[in-house]
N, CA and C atoms as an extended XYZ file, in Angstrom:
126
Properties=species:S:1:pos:R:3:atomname:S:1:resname:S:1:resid:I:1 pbc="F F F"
N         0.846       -1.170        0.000 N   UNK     1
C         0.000        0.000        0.000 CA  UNK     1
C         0.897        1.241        0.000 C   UNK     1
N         0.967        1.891       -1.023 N   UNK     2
C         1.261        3.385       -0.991 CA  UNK     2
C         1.237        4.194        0.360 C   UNK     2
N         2.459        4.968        0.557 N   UNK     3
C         2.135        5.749        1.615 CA  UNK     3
C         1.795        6.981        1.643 C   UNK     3
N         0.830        7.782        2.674 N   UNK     4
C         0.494        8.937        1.761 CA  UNK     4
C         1.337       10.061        2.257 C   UNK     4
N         1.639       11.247        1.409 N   UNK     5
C         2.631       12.442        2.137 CA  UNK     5
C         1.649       13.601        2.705 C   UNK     5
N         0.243       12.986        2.548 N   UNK     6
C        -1.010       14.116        2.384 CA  UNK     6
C        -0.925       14.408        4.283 C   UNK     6
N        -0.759       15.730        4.790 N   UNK     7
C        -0.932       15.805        6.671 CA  UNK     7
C        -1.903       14.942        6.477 C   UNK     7
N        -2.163       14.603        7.905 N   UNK     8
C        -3.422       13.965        8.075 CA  UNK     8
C        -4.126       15.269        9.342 C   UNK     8
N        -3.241       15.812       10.053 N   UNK     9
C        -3.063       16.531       11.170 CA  UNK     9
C        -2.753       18.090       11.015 C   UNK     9
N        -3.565       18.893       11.399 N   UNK    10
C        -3.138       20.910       11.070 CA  UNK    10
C        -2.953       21.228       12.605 C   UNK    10
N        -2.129       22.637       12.978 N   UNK    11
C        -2.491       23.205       13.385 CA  UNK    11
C        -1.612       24.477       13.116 C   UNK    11
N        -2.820       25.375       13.653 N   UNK    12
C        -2.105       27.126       13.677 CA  UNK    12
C        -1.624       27.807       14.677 C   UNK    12
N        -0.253       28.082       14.236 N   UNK    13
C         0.762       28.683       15.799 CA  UNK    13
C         0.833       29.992       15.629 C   UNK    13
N         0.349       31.313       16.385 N   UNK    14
C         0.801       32.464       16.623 CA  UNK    14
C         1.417       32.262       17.638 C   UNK    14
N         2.369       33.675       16.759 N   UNK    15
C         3.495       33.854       17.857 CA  UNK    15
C         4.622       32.766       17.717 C   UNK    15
N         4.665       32.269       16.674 N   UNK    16
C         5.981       31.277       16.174 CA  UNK    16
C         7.089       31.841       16.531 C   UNK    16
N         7.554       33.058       16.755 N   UNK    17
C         9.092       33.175       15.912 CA  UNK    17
C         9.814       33.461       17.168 C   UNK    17
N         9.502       33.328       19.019 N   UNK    18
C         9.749       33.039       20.174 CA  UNK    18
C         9.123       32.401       20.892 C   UNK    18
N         9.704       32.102       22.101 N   UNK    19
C         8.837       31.786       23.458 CA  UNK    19
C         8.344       30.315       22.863 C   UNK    19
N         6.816       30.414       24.120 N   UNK    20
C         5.832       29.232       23.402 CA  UNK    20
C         5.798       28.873       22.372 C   UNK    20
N         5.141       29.982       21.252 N   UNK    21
C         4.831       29.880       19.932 CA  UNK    21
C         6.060       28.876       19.419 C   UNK    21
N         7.105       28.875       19.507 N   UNK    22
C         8.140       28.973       18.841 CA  UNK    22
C         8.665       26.875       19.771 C   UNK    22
N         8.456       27.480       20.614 N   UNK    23
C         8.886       25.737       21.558 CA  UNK    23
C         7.476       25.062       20.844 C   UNK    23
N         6.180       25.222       20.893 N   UNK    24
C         5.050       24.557       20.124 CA  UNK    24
C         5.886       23.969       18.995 C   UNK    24
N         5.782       25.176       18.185 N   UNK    25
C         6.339       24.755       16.722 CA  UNK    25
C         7.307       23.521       16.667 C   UNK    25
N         8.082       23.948       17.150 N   UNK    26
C         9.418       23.055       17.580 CA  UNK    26
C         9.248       21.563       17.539 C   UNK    26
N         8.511       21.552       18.613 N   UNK    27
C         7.724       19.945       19.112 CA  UNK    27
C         7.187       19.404       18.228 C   UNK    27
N         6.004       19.688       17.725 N   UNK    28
C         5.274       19.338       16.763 CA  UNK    28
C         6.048       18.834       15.337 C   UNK    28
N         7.195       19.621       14.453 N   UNK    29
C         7.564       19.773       13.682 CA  UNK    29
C         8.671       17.994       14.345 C   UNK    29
N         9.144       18.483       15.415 N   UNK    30
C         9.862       16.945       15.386 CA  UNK    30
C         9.156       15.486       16.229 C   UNK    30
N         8.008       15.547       16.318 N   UNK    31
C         7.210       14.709       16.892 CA  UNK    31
C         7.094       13.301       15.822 C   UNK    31
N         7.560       13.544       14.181 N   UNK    32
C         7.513       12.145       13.474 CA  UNK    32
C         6.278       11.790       13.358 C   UNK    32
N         5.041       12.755       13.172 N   UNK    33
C         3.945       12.883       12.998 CA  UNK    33
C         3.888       13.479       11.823 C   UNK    33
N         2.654       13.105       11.007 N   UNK    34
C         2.361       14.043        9.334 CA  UNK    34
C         1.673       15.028        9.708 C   UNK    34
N         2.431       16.267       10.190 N   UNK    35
C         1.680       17.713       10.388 CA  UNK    35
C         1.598       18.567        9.460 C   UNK    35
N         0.512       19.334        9.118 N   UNK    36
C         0.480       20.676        8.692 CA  UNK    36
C         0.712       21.806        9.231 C   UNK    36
N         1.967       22.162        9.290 N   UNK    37
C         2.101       23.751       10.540 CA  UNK    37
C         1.891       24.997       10.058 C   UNK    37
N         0.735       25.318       10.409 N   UNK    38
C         1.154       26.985        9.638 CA  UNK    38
C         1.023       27.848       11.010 C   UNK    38
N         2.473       28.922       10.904 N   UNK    39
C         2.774       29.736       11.822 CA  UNK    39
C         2.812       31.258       11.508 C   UNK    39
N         2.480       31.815       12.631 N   UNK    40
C         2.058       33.587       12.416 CA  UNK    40
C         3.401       34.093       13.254 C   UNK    40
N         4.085       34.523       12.238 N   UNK    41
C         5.516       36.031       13.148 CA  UNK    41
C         5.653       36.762       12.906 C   UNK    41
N         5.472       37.603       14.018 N   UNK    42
C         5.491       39.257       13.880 CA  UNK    42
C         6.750       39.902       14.462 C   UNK    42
C-alpha cells in the first residue's frame, strides 16, 4: 500500500518566531507525525 505524504493533522501557531509559539512549533515539527504547521511572526 502506498504511503500517503497528504498531513493527516493541522495546526495554527501564533506567535511562532519566540517563546511558546516557537517551543510549540518546535515539538510538533519533530514529533515524526504528518503535520500541517502553519505559523504567524510578527
Amino acid at each position: 500500500m502506498p504511503v500517503s505524504t497528504k498531513p493527516n493533522k493541522s495546526v495554527i501557531i501564533t506567535g511562532a518566531s519566540n517563546g511558546l509559539g516557537y517551543h510549540c512549533a518546535a515539538a510538533i515539527a519533530e514529533s515524526n507525525q504528518n503535520w500541517h504547521i502553519v505559523i504567524a511572526i510578527s
